[in-house]
C-alpha positions, 0 to 999 in steps of 0.5 A: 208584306210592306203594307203590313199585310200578312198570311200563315206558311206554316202553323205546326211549328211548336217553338218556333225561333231561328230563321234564316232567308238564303237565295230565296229559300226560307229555313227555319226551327224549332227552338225546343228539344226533339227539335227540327230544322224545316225549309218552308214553301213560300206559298204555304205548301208542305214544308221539307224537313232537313233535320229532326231531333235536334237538341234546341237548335237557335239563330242560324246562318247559311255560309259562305261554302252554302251549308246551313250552320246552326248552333246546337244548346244541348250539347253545346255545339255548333253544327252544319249541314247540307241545304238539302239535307243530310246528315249533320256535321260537327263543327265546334264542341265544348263551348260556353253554350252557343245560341247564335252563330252568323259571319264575318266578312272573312268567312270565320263564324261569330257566335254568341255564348249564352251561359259564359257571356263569351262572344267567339270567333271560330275557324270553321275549317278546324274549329279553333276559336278566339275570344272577341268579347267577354259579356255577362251572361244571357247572351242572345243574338248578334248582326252585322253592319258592314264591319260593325259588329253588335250582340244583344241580351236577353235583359234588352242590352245592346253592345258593340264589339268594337275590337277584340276586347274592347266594348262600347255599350248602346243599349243599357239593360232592364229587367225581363219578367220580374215575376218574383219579389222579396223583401228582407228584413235589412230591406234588400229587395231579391227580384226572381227575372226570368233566367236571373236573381237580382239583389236591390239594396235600398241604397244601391244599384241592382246586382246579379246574384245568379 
């Protein structure tokens, strides 16, 4: 609540990460394999499934045609479906591993790629996509501001895509669990972060090397 007062939904939701708020019905998943996509009681009553067995489902949108749009990392692609359930539609396939989709004021989806780095626009009519940004991989999410469009990674950046092809970057990135360290004989330091291997040379800056 704005006092900060908080109580639990739902408590069974293994992975739980996309969520999404749409007319005042709340939808959310589970980022996993075998996933679902449930529509919980907002009172804390039985939650309504929608979809199971979903192939690690991500950040999802309702849009404009009022069908829930998730983007599938498993197979790589983005569904649809029906706010009541159903079954799922195929929107978009062969992509650079999309793990969040929303929507531009012209009702095109937005979705980030979070192998490719890719940040695409595409028809959700015919699938047909254009590029609007190529980033470095890791890719995590992106919102909106008005017209403003923002997309983040997992290494803590933040970037505007100003146009297509064109970037303004407002968050520089770090590092993200840097549980792994070595060091050379030549002195280079390799730092295992989570999803990256970084280089540090001692006289340098630090470098993906994977």
């Amino acid at each position: 609540s704005p006092s900060g007062q908080t109580r639990v939904l739902y408590s069974e939701m293994p992975c739980a990460n996309p969520i999404t708020f749409h007319n005042g019905r709340l939808f959310a998943g589970e980022c996993r394999v075998g996933g679902r996509i449930l529509e919980l009681d907002l009172h804390g009553g039985a939650p309504r499934v929608l979809l199971d067995n979903v192939p690690m489902p991500n950040a999802m949108a309702v849009g404009p045609d009022g069908m829930l749009y998730l983007p599938v990392m498993g197979p790589n692609e983005i569904w649809r479906v029906a706010l009541d359930g159903g079954l799922p539609q195929k929107v978009a396939g062969e992509l650079g591993v999309p793990d969040a989709v929303k929507f531009d004021a012209e009702g095109f989806i937005v979705s980030t790629q979070v192998h490719s780095g890719q940040v695409l626009r595409i028809d959700p009519r015919s699938g047909q996509r254009t590029v609007l940004a190529e980033l470095s991989p890791g890719l995590d999410n992106l919102d909106f501001a008005g017209e403003r469009l923002f997309v983040s990674n997992f290494t803590g950046s933040i970037t505007e895509i100003v146009r297509p092809g064109e970037t303004r970057e407002l968050l520089p990135g770090g590092l993200n669990w840097p549980l792994g360290l070595a060091l050379d004989a030549g002195g280079v330091l390799y730092v295992a972060d989570g999803p990256f291997s970084y280089s540090l040379p001692p006289s340098g800056e630090l470098a993906l090397a994977g």
